[in-house]
N, C-alpha and C positions, 0 to 999 in steps of 0.2 A: 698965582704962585704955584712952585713945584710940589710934587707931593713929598720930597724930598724935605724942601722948607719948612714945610706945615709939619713935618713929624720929628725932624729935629736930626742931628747925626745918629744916636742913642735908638731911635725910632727905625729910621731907613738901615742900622744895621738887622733888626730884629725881623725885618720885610723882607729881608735877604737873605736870611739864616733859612724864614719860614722856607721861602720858594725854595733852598737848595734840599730842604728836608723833603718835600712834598716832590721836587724833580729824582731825589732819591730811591722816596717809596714807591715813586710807580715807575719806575727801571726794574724796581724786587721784581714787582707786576708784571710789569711785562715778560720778564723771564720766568716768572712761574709759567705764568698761561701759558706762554710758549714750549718750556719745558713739557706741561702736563700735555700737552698737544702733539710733542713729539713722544712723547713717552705713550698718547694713543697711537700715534702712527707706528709708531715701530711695532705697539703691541698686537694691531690688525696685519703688519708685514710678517712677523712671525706667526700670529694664527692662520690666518688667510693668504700666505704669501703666494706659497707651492700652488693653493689652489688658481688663486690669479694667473701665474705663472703660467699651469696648465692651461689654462684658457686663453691666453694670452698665445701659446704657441701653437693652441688647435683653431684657430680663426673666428672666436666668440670671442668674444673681448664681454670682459665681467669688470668692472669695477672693485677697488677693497669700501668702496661706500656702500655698495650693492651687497656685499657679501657681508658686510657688519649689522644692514639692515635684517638679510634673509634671520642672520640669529638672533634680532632683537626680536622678529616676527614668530621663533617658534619654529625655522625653516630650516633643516637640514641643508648647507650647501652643498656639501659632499656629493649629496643625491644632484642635488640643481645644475652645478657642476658638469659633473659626468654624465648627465639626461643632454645637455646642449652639447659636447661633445660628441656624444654619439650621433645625436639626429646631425649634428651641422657634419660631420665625418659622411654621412652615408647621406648630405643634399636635401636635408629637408631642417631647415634651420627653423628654431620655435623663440617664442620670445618666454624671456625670465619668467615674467607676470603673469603667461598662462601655465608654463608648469609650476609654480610658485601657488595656485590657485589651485590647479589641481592634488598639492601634494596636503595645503589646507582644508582642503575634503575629502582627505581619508581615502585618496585613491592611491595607486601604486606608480608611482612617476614612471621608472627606471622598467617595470614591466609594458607602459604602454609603450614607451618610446623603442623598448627590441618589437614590440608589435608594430608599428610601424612601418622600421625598419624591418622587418621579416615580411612584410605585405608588399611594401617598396620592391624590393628585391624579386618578389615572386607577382608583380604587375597585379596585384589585388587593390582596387580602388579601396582605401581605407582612411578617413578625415580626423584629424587630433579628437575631433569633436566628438564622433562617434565612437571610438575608443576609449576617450574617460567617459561615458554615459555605456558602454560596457563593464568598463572596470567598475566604477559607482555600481551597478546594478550585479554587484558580486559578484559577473564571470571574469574569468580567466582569459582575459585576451589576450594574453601570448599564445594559449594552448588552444585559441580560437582560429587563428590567423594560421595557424601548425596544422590543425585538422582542416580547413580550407586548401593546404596546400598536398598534406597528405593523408586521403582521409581514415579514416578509423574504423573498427570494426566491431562492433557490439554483439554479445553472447547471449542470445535469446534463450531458454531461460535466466536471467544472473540468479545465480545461487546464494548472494548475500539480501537480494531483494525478495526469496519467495524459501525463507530459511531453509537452505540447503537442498531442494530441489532442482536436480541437474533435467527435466527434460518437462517439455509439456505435454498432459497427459489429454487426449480428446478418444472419442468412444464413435465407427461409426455406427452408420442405418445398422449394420450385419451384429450389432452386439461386441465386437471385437477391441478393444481397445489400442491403440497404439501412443508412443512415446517419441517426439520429435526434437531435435534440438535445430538451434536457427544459426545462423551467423548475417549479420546486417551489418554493411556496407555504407556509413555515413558522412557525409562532406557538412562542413558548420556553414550555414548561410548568415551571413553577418549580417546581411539588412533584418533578418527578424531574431537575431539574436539577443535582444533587447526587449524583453515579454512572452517571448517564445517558448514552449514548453521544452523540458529537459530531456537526458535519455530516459527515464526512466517510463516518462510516454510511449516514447518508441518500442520498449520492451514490453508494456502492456498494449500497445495497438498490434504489433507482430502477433504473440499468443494469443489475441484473440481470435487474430486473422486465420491463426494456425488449428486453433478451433471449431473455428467454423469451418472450415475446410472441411475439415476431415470428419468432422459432424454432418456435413452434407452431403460425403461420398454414398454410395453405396452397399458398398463391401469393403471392406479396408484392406483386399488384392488391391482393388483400381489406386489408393494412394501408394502403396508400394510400389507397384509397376510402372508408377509416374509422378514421383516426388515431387518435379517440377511445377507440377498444376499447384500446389500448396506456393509455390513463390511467385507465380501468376497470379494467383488471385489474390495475394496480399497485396503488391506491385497493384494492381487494377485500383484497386481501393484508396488511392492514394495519401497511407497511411502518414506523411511527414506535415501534411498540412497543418498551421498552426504552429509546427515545434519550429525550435533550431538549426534544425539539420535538414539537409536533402538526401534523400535516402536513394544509393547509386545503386544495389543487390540485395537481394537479402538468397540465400545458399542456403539449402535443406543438409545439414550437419549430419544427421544420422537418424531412422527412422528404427525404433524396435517393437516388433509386437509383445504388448502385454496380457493380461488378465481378458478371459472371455466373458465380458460383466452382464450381457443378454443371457447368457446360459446361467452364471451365477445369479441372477434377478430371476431368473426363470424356475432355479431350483428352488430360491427363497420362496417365490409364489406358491411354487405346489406343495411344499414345507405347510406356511401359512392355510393355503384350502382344505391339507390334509388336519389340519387342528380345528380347522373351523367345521370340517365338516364331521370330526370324531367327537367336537361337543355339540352339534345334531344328532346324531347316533345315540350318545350318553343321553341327551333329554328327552329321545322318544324312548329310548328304554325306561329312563325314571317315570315317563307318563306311562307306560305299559304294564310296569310294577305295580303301579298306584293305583293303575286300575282293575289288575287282578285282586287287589287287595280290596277294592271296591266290589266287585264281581261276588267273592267269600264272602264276605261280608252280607251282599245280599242273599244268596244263596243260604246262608246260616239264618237271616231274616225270614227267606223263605217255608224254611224249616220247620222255625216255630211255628209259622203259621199253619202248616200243617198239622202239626205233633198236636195246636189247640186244634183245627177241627176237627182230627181224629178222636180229639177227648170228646167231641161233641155227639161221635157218631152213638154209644151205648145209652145216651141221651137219648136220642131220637128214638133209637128202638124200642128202651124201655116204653116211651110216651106212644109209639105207634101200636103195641103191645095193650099198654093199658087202654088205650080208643079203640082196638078189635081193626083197625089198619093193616096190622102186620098179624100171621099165623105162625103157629109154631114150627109148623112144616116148613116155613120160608124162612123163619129164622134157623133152623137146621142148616138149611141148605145154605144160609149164607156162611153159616161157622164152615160148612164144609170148604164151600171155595175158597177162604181164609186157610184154613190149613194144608190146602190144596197147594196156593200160591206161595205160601210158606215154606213147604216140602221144595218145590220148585227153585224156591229162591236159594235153599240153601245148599242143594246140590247144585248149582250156578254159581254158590259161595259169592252172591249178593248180599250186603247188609243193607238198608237203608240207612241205618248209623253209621256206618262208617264214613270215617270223614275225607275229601276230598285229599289225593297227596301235591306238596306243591311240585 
């Protein structure tokens, strides 16, 4: 039987109600979808139009799927854009997905790709590859690829690196001091750009070089009279090894004589001898004092020791007197000599007491 029969007239309309309601709502459907689907399209033709456009008339062809992706990813197209325009403009076409990658790692899209092209132009072998693996490693490779083609000149001493000191000071054999400024001549070498020390090596290898130089002359006429020999023997030492750079000159800037620091050392020395040897003076004098004063002192020892045994002599004689030892005649004669030597002494204006002057 029909399904028709089994449901009855009452039945098959309400079958046919349902499906027209159900073929209904999804006609809504379909035209929403549709709707919101063109209401995405239009909305990516308006955001991303121009820039498809652009691409579209520079020979890259960018999709608006591609460019709705880059900003669901967090991708400036603008940048990605204008990066493939330019490299596909000057022959060297890249694909989305590497600059896309590169610009997700914090490197500078739009700065390598004029590196590049500024190396392209100027026949400098240079690989997308090794350029973000510059940029990544914080240099500047636009301003790498620039000094590769014209190179640069650095100011031995820099004055913001050795606080405001304009010249490097060295001293030679002769005491003389002299004052040198440098000028160096450097080309970026890109294969060791990538770990390679900075300028500011360059500027400490130069000064030392300039040191030693002039530390080694003789007299510092011979570096005057031959500047040159100071960029010879820096040059010889082949101070760029290891950096960045390849070092084309380096030009003696201007030499001045300074301070004559062998004469000033020399004066300071004999300064110093003369102190040293006037507190030797001072302490053999305080030992000479001390020992006069030791001298008096014995001498006044001495003294006493006299003054007792002259009390001892009226001793004796009385005792030689009372034994019949001594006579009186001899004891005359002795008072005689005593007043004798007396008289004497003191027309001589000798005291025995008096005391030593100092």
């Amino acid at each position: 039987m029909s399904t028709v029969a089994l449901l009855g007239p009452s039945g098959a309309l309400a079958v046919a109600d349902l499906i027209g309601t159900v073929k209904e709502w999804g006609q809504v459907l379909l035209l929403a979808v549709l709707g919101v689907v063109a209401l995405v399209v239009l909305g990516a033709f308006f955001a991303y139009g121009s820039l498809w456009l652009r691409a579209l008339l520079s020979g890259c062809r960018v999709s608006l799927l591609s460019l709705v992706g880059m900003r669901l990813r967090k991708v400036d197209p603008r940048v990605i854009v204008d990066a493939r325009i330019m490299t596909t403009k000057a022959g060297l076409p890249l694909k989305t997905n590497d600059l896309e990658t590169h610009y997700l790692a914090g490197g500078h899209v739009l700065r390598v790709c004029q590196a590049l092209v500024a190396a392209s132009k100027a026949n400098i072998h240079l690989t997308y590859e090794r350029a973000c693996a510059i940029d990544l490693a914080g240099r500047d490779v636009l301003e790498a690829v620039r000094t590769s083609v014209h190179p640069k000149v650095i100011e031995v001493p820099d004055p913001q690196t050795l606080r405001g000191r304009s010249t490097v000071d060295a001293v030679a054999k002769d005491g003389v001091q002299l004052r040198a400024k440098a000028r160096v001549t450097v080309r970026t070498n890109l294969d060791r750009l990538v770990g390679g020390a900075t300028e500011e090596t360059i500027i400490a290898r130069v000064g030392e070089g300039i040191v030693s130089t002039i530390g080694s002359s003789q007299t510092h006429k011979e570096v005057l009279e031959n500047p040159d020999r100071i960029s010879k023997t820096v040059l010889d030492k082949g101070l760029d090894a290891g950096t960045a750079f390849e070092i084309l000159s380096i030009d003696i800037a201007d030499v001045d004589v300074g301070e004559n620091i062998g004469a000033k050392l020399q004066a300071d020395q004999a300064a110093a001898d003369l102190k040293v040897a006037q507190a030797k003076a001072e302490e053999r004098r305080a030992m000479a004092v001390a020992r006069e004063q030791e001298m008096r002192a014995e001498i006044q020892a001495n003294r006493a020791r006299v003054v007792l045994a002259e009390a001892e002599v009226p001793k004796a004689l009385a005792q030689a007197l009372r034994e019949g030892n001594l006579g009186v005649l001899d004891y005359l004669h002795i008072r005689n000599v005593e007043a004798d030597t007396a008289m004497r002494r003191g027309i001589g204006g000798v005291d025995d007491n008096t005391p030593i002057e100092e």
